[in-house]
C-alpha angles and dihedrals in degrees: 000000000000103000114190122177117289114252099237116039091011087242111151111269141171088227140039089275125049113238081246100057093029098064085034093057083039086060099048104045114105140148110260118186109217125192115252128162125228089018116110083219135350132201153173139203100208142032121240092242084064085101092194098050086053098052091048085058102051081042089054089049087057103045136014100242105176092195084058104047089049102052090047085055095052095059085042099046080044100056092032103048096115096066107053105058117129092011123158090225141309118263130175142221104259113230120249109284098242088053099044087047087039100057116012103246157072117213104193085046088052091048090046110054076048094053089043094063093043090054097040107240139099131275114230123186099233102161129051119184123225136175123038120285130168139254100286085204091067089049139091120247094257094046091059105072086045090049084057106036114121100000098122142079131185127231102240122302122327143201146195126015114329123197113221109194120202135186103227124352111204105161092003086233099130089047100043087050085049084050096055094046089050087051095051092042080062108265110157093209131356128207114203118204138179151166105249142001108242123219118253127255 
């Protein structure tokens, strides 16, 4: 039997995720509701303090890694099933433009085009951002929402129900700015997920 390292703590494995990491992963996995505005609902899988889960993320934010993305989605389609059915298509909130250029990849894209397999519908780039906005990590709570506001633009109208997947939703202000694009682009109903749910600041 081939064994690689496992994805999450580098221990040799036959897949892709070590037992260990596997049923810890298994463990940890709920269903959170988070506040967004704008979202008809809004979840993630995972709490910020899943270490693991934290540091595939910020891997993921460094370097595009498919296996990855695609074993983050599937806890994500798993625990998520029951709303989306009946989804358009799943999009994504595009990473700021520096960071994409910077570093040659888009997480939440990358997580995305994986969920959208496991769910069984199509991914669909919706949003494209535009102007220059700061870190929101380096940012207060009330200065998030105006960082945002108005960085985004729809491709073309929309309909239905469309699923937008995140990486990490903290004050749910980036989301909750994507939602409202998505809503005035003519979605009836949006359903923001995303991996884990990030610490205030």
């Amino acid at each position: 039997m081939f064994l690689q390292p496992c994805l999450f703590c580098s221990r040799a494995a036959e897949g892709c995720v070590c037992e260990g990491c596997a049923r810890e992963l298994d463990a940890a996995a709920s269903l959170i509701s988070s506040a967004v505005p704008f979202a008809d609902v809004a979840f993630t899988v995972f709490e910020y303090g899943q270490k693991k889960v934290r540091r595939a993320v910020f891997q993921l934010k460094r370097r595009a890694d498919a296996r990855l993305a695609d074993t983050l989605a599937r806890f994500l389609a798993r625990e998520t099933k029951d709303y989306t059915l009946g989804a358009l298509c799943v999009t994504y909130v595009p990473r700021r433009l520096s960071q994409k250029w910077r570093q040659g990849t888009d997480q939440a894209r990358e997580i995305a085009r994986a969920f959208a397999k496991h769910a069984g519908l199509p991914c669909v780039r919706l949003l494209v951002r535009r102007g220059v906005s700061r870190r929101q990590h380096d940012l207060e709570k009330e200065a998030r929402a105006a960082n945002v506001h108005g960085k985004f633009r729809a491709k073309g109208p929309l309909c239905g129900t469309v699923v937008l997947i995140d990486d990490i939703i903290t004050t749910g202000a980036t989301a909750s700015e994507a939602s409202r694009v998505l809503r005035a682009a003519g979605a009836e109903r949006v359903v923001v997920l995303a991996v884990s749910r990030g610490g205030e600041v």
